[in-house]
N, C-alpha and C positions, 0 to 999 in steps of 0.2 A: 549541454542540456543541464539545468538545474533542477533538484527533486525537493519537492514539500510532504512531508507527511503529520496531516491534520488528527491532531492528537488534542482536540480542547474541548470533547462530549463530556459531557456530566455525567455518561452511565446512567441515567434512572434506572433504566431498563433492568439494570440489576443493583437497585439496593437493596440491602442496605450496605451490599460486599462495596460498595464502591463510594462511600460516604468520606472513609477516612484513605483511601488510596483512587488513584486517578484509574481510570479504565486501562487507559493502556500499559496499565502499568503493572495490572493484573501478572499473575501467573498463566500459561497457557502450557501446562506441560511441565517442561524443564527451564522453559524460557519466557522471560517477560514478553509481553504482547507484544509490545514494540519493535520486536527484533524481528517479525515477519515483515511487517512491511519496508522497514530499514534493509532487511535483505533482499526484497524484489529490486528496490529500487540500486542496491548494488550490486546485481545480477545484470541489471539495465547495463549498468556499465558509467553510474551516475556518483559524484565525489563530491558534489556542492549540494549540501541540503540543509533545509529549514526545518524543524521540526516546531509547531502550533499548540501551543498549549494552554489550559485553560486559567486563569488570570490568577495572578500570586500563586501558581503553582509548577513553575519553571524548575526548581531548585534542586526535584529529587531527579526528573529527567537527567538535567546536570549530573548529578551524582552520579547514574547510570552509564550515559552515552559519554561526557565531557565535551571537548571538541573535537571526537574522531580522529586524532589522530595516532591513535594506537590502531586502527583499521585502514590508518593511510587515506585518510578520507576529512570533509572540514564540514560539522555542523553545526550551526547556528538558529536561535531560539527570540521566536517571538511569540509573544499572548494575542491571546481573541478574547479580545474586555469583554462584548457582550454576545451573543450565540446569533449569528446573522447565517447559520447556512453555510454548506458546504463552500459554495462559488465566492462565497467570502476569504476564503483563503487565496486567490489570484490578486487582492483588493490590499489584504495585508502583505505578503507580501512582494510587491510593485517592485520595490526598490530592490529587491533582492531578487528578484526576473531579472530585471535591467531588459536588458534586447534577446535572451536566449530564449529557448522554447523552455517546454515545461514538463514532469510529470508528477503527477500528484498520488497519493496513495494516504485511503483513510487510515487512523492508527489500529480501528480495529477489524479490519480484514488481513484474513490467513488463503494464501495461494501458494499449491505448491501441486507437480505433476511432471511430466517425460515433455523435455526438451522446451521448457517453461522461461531457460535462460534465451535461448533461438527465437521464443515470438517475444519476447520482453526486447533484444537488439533491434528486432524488425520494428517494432512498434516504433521506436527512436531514432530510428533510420526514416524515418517516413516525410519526415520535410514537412512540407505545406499541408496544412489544415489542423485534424484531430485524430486521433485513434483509441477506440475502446474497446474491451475486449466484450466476448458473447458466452456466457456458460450457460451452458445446457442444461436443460432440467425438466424432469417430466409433466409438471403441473406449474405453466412461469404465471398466472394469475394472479396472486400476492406480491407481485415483482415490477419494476421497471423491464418491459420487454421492447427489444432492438428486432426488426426485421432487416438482412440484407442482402445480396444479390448474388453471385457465384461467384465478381471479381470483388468482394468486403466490401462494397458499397453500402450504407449504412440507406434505407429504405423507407424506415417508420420507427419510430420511439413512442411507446406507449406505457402509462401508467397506470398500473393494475386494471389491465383490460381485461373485461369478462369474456372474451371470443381472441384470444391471443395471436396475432399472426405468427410465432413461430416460437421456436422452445427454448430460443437462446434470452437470460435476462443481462443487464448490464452489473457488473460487479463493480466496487470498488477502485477502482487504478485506471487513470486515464494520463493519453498524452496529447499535449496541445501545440500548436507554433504559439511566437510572441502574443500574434490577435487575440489571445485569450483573455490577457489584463482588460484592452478595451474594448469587450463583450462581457465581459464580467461588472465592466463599474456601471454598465448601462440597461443590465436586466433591471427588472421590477420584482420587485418581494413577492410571492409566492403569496395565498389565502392565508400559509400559516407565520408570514410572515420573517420568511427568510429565501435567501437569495439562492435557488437551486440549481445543482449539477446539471441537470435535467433542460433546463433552460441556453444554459451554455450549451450545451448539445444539440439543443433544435438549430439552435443558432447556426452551426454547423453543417448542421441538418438543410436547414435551408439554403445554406451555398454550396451544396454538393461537396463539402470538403469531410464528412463523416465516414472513417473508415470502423472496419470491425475485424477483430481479429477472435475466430472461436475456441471455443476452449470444450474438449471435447468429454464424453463420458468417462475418460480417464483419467480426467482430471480432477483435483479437489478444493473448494474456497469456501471458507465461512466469512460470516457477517458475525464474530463473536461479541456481539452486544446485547446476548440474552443468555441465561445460565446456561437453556438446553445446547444451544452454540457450542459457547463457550467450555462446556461437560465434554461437548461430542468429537468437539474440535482437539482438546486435550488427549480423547484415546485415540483419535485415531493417529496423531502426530506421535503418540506413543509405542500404537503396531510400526508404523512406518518405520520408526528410529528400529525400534528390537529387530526390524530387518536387518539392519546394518545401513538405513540411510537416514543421515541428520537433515532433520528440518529447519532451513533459518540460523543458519549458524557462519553466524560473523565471521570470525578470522576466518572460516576455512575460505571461505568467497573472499576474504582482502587477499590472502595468499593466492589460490587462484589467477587474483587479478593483477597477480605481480605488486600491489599495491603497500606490501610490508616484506620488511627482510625475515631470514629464517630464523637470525638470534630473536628478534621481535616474538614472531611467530612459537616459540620454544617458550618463553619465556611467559606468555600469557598463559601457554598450558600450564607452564610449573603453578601461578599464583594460582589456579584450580585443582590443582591435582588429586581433592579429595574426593571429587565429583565427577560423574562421568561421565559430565560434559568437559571437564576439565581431561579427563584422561583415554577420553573421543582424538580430543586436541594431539593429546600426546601420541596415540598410536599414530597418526596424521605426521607428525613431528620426523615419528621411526622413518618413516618411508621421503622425506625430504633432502 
């Protein structure tokens, strides 16, 4: 399975913070925005990704991420010249699918919760069709909302419906088979004139291959594309960590996943050591 993570929003939502730095590229806490979704998608148990960014502004990602292979992992970088919608990301990149399935993750949603790595395998385990996930929420009205059955059977897809069939909306992070590239090249633009997620879903939707997997009241995600997000999302990944549990944190999931050795693993701690995230790393280190 290959991972994309569509990193090429312009942020309006929040300027003017995002004028001279890319959204995802924001601060969220201790860590750049982009290492939550870079880390679902290596919790998936996923090593080949794209990460989508927005046109001449490849360079600093670069400078961030390189090409993964200090996490034991290989990423690679393309732009979205002009703003076509989410579903446009299966369109760019084609070639970089080849014939594997897929899962996508926007650059600015934050997921994190109990046993989060467990429905992320399943989801990728799943074979034939799509899978997305269902969070909960007490009022899903302002939301894309999923109805579906007692065996995840995906039901009805609705968009900000004023009488909601059910509490669960869709979030961020979906997984697809190969079908996706050619139901993607073939939706139609949207009113607002781009190529929607939403639509690849029906699509699905319609051939009974739409599964759901929900995500319960215990769980937490932001859409950090607006400050109040973005604010809220920052403390609370904040309480979480003062717990003693790191969110979204690279090496520890490459180590984890066997995917770096322990001098590697030591040595990223040391070039942080002054930080503590850097010396998170290193008590991690102690115990290896």
């Amino acid at each position: 399975m290959k991972g994309i993570i569509l990193a090429a929003g312009k942020g309006t939502r929040l300027y003017p913070i995002t004028k001279p730095v890319c959204k995802p590229l924001l601060p969220v806490y201790d860590k750049p925005m982009i290492y939550y979704p870079l880390s679902v998608l290596m919790e998936a148990g996923i090593k080949d990704i794209l990460v989508i960014t927005p046109p001449d502004d490849t360079k600093p990602f670069v400078d961030l991420l390189g090409d993964g292979s200090h996490l034991g992992i290989k990423i690679q970088y393309l732009e979205q010249k002009v703003q076509r919608g989410i579903a446009d990301a299966f369109i760019i990149a084609k070639d970089f699918i080849g014939t594997d399935s897929v899962c996508l993750a926007l650059g600015d949603n934050i997921f994190y919760g109990p046993f989060f790595r467990r429905k992320l395998r399943l989801a990728g385990q799943q074979g034939e069709g799509a899978v997305i996930f269902g969070y909960y929420v007490a009022d899903p009205r302002a939301f894309g909302v999923v109805e579906f059955d007692s065996e995840g059977r995906a039901v009805s897809i609705e968009e900000k419906p004023r009488h909601p069939k059910s509490n669960y909306i869709v979030p961020g992070l979906y997984f697809y088979d190969n079908e996706v590239v050619d139901i993607a090249s073939k939706i139609e633009p949207s009113a607002r004139g781009e190529l929607e997620i939403t639509s690849v879903n029906e699509e699905y939707l319609k051939r009974g291959n739409l599964h759901v997997i929900p995500l319960g009241k215990e769980f937490s995600w932001f859409d950090a594309g607006n400050p109040d997000s973005l604010y809220e999302a920052a403390g609370q990944i904040r309480a979480a960590q003062r717990s003693g549990r790191m969110i979204g944190c690279l090496e520890e999931i490459a180590w984890h996943n066997r995917w770096i050795e322990k001098d590697q693993f030591i040595e990223i701690a040391r070039s942080m050591d002054k930080t503590d995230y850097g010396q998170y790393l290193a008590s991690l280190g102690e115990d290896i």
